[in-house]
C-alpha positions in Angstrom: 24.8 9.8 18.6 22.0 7.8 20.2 18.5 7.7 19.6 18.0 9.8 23.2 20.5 12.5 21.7 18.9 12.8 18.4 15.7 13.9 19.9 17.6 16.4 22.1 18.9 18.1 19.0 15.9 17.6 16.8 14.1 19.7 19.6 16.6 22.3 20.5 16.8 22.8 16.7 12.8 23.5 16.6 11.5 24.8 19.7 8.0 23.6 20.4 5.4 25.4 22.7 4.5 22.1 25.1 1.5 22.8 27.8 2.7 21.4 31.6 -0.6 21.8 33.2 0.6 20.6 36.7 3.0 23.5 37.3 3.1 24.0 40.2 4.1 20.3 41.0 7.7 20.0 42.3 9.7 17.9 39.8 7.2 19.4 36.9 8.4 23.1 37.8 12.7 21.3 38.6 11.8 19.8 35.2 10.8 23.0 33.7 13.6 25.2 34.5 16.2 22.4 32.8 14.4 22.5 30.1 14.6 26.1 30.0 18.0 26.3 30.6 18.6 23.6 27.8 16.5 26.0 25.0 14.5 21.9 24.6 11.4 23.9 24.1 9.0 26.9 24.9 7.4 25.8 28.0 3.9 27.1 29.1 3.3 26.3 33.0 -1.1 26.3 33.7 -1.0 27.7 37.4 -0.8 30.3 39.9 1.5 32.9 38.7 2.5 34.2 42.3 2.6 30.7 43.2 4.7 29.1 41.0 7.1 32.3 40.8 7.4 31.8 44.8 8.7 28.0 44.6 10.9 28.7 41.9 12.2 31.4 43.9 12.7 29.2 47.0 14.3 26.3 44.7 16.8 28.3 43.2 15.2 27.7 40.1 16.5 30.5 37.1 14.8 30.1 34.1 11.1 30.0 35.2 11.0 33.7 34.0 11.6 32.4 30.4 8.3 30.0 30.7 5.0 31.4 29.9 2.4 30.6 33.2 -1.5 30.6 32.3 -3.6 31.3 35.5 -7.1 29.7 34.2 -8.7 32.0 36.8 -7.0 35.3 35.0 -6.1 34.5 31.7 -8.1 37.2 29.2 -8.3 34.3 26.7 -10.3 32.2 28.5 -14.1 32.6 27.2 -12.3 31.9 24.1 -11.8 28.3 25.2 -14.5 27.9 27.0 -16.6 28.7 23.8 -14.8 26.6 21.5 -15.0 23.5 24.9 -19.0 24.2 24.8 -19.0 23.9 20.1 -17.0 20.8 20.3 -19.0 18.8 23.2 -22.6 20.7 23.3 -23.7 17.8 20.8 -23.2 15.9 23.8 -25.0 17.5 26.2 -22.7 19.6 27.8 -23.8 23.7 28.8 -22.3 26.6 28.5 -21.8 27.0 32.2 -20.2 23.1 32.2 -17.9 24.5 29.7 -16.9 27.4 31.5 -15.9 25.5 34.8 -14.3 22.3 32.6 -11.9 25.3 30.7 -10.5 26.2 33.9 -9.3 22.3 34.9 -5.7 22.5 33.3 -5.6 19.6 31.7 -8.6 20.6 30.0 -7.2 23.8 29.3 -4.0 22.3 27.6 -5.7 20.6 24.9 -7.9 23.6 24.3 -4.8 25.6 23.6 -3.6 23.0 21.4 -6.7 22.9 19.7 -7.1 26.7 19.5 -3.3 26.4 18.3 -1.7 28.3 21.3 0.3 25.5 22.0 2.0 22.2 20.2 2.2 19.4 22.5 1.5 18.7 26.1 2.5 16.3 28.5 1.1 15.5 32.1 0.0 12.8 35.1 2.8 13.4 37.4 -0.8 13.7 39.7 -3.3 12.0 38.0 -4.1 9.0 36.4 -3.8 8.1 32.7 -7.5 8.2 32.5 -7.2 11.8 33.4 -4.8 13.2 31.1 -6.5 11.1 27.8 -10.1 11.8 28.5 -9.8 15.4 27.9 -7.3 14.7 25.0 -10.1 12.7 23.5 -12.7 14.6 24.0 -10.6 17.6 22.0 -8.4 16.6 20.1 -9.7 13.5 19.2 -7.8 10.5 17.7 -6.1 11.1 14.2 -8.2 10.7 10.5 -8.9 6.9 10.4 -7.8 5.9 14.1 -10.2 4.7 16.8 -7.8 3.8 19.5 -5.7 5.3 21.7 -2.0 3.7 22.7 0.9 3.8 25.0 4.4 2.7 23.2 6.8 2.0 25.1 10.6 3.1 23.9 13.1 0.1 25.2 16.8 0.4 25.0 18.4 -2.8 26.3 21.7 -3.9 26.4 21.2 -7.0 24.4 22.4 -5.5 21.2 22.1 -8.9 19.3 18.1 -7.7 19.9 15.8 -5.9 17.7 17.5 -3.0 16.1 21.1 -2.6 17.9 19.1 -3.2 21.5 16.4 -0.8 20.4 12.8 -2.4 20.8 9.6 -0.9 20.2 6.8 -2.4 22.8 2.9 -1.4 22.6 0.8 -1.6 24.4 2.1 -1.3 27.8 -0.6 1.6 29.0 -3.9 2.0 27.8 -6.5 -0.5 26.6 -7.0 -4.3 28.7 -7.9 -5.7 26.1 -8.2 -4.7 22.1 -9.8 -6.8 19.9 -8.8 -7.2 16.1 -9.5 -4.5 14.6 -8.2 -2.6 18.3 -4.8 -5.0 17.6 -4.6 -3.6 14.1 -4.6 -0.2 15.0 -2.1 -0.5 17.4 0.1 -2.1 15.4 -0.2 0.6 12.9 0.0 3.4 15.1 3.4 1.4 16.9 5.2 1.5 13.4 4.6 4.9 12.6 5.4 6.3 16.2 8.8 3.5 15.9 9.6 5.4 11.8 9.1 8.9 13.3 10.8 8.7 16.5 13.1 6.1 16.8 14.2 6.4 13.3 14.2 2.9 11.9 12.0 0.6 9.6 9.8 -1.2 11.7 9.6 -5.0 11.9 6.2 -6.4 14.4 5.6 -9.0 15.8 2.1 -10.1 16.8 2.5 -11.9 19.8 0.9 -14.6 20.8 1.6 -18.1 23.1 2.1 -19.6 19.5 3.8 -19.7 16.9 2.2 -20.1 13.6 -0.4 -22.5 14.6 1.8 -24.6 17.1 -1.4 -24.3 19.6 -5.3 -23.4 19.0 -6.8 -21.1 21.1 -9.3 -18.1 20.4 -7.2 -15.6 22.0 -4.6 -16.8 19.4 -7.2 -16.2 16.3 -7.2 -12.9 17.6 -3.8 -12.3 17.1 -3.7 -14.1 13.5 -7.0 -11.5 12.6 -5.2 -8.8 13.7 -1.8 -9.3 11.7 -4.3 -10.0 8.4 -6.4 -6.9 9.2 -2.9 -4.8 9.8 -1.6 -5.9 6.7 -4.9 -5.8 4.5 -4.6 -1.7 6.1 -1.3 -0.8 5.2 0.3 -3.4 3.1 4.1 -1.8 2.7 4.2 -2.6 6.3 6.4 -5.4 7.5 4.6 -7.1 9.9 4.2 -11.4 11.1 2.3 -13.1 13.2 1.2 -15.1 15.6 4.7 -15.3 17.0 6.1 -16.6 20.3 8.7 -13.8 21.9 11.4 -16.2 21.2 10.4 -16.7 17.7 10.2 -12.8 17.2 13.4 -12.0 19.0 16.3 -15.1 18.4 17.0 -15.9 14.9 18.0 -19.6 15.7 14.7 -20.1 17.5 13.4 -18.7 14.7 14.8 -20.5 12.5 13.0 -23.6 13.9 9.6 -22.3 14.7 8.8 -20.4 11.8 11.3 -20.9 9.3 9.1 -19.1 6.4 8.6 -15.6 8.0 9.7 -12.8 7.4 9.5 -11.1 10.4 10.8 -13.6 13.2 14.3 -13.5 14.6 14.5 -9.6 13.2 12.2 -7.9 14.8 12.0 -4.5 16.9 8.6 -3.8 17.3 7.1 -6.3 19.5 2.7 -6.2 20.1 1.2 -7.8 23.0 -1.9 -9.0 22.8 -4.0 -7.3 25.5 -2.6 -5.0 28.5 -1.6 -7.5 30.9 0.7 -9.0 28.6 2.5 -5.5 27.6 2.4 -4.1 31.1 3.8 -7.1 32.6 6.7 -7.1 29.4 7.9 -4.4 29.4 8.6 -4.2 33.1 10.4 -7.5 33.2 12.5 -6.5 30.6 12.7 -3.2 32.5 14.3 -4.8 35.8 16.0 -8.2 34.9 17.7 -6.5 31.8 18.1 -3.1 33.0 16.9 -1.8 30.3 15.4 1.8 30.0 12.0 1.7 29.4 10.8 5.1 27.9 7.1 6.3 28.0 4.2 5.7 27.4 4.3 7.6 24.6 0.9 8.0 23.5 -0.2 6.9 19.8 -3.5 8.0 18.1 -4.1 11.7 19.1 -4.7 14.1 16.7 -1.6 15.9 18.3 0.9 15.1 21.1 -0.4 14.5 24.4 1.8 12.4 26.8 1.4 10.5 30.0 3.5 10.6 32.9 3.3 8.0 36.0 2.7 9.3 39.3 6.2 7.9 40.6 8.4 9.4 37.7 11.4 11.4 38.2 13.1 14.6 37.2 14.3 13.7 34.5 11.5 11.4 33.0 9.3 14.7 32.7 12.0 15.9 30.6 12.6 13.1 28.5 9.0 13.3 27.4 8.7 16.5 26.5 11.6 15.9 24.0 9.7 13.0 22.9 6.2 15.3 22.8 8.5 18.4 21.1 9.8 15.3 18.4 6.2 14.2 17.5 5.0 17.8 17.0 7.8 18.7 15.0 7.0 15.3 12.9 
């Protein structure tokens, strides 16, 4: 069974209520009724209940009917969030009648319900932006005890099974901050091998990449790196965990060999992190289309419960993927 089918299971063996507050966008509602119909969770849809129940109607769509729909403009339980919206920011200024109107944006409203524990997980941005869907999730739910930073993993399955765990890689990160510093880097390397034991399964082994290997070049982007890798390791020392490393040094065990003969880490290992955004956005999409690999996420590391991103230009059948992934996190 693959890593894909063991998250199906793990989620149709535990149900968990995940928020989609676009529902009434098309492939979120097509989305919806598979996963419906595949008993891969208890979805709530935020929208127009007359609305929604009209397109699903018109699509053919079955299982709507089992979904609960929030109407921010009707729900009875909405003073109740917009009370606990205005306790949680009013030390920052915001009023009670701010509150009120911010409850009623959806993806505001998801994270309350998470928060008021109505709901488990939610995942969104098949309209907006990524900064859309994590300011409110920060605002919230904030980032987990001891976490700063918010991150976007990247699940890659490649076909280069001689790779990282049996062609698995882990790949952070690919979404959300341009450019971390150490103590950032740290964070996210923490986060990555927690989300890679969780998820994918397997015993992390990171890289921190760099343009060198092990002092082959000097550069203060490079010390940032080799801080990074001392600061992750100073911070959770069972973790297994090298760096600076060049991608070949991390990835083939004969380059390895040669460049950094000493560590533990290079020529094993299946968590790769990039040093700043451009690095891990551009990555991850070349291995995307010269390998053919599929490149799941970003799934979103350092919330203090499940919220995931979608890209405006994702299909079907990515919205479902992710809220296995989101349904796998809140059952972990």
């Amino acid at each position: 069974m693959d890593i894909l089918q063991q998250m199906i299971a793990r989620a149709k063996a535990n149900p968990q209520r995940i928020v989609l507050p676009e529902g009434d966008e098309p492939r979120t509602l097509e989305a919806a009724d598979i996963l419906l119909k595949d008993e891969l969770a208890q979805i709530i849809l935020i929208g127009n209940v007359d609305k929604i129940n009209q397109m699903a109607q018109e699509n053919g769509y079955k299982y709507i009917h089992r979904a609960t729909i929030i109407d921010p403009l009707t729900h009875p339980k909405m003073p109740v969030y917009a009370n606990l919206l205005y306790e949680l920011r009013k030390a920052k200024g915001m009023t009670e009648e701010e509150a009120a109107r911010k409850a009623q944006d959806p993806l505001y409203l998801g994270c309350l319900m998470i928060k008021a524990g109505d709901a488990d997980g939610e995942v969104a941005g098949a309209r907006g932006t990524t900064a859309d869907t994590i300011r409110p999730a920060f605002q919230i739910l904030r980032t987990r005890p001891g976490v700063s930073i918010v991150s976007g993993a990247f699940l890659m399955l490649t076909p280069a099974k001689q790779l990282g765990e049996d062609g698995v890689l882990v790949f952070a990160d690919c979404a959300v901050n341009p450019c971390p510093n150490a103590q950032e880097l740290a964070q996210i390397a923490i986060t990555t091998a927690e989300t890679t034991r969780s998820l994918v399964g397997i015993e992390p082994r990171i890289a921190m990449l760099s343009f060198s290997t092990k002092g082959s070049a000097k550069h203060e982007l490079i010390d940032k790196v080799t801080e990074a890798t001392r600061i992750a390791k100073e911070l959770a020392p069972d973790l297994q965990i090298d760096g600076e490393l060049q991608v070949d040094a991390a990835l083939v065990e004969r380059v390895a060999a040669s460049k950094a003969p000493e560590s533990p880490i290079a020529g094993k290992a299946n968590v790769l992190v990039f040093p700043d955004l451009q690095a891990g956005n551009i990555g991850y999409k070349l291995v995307e289309r010269f390998s053919g690999a599929d490149a799941i996420g970003p799934i979103l590391q350092g919330i203090a419960a499940p919220v995931n991103d979608l890209s405006r230009g994702c299909k079907v059948q990515d919205i479902v993927t992710m809220v296995v992934i989101t349904a796998n996190q809140a059952i972990k």
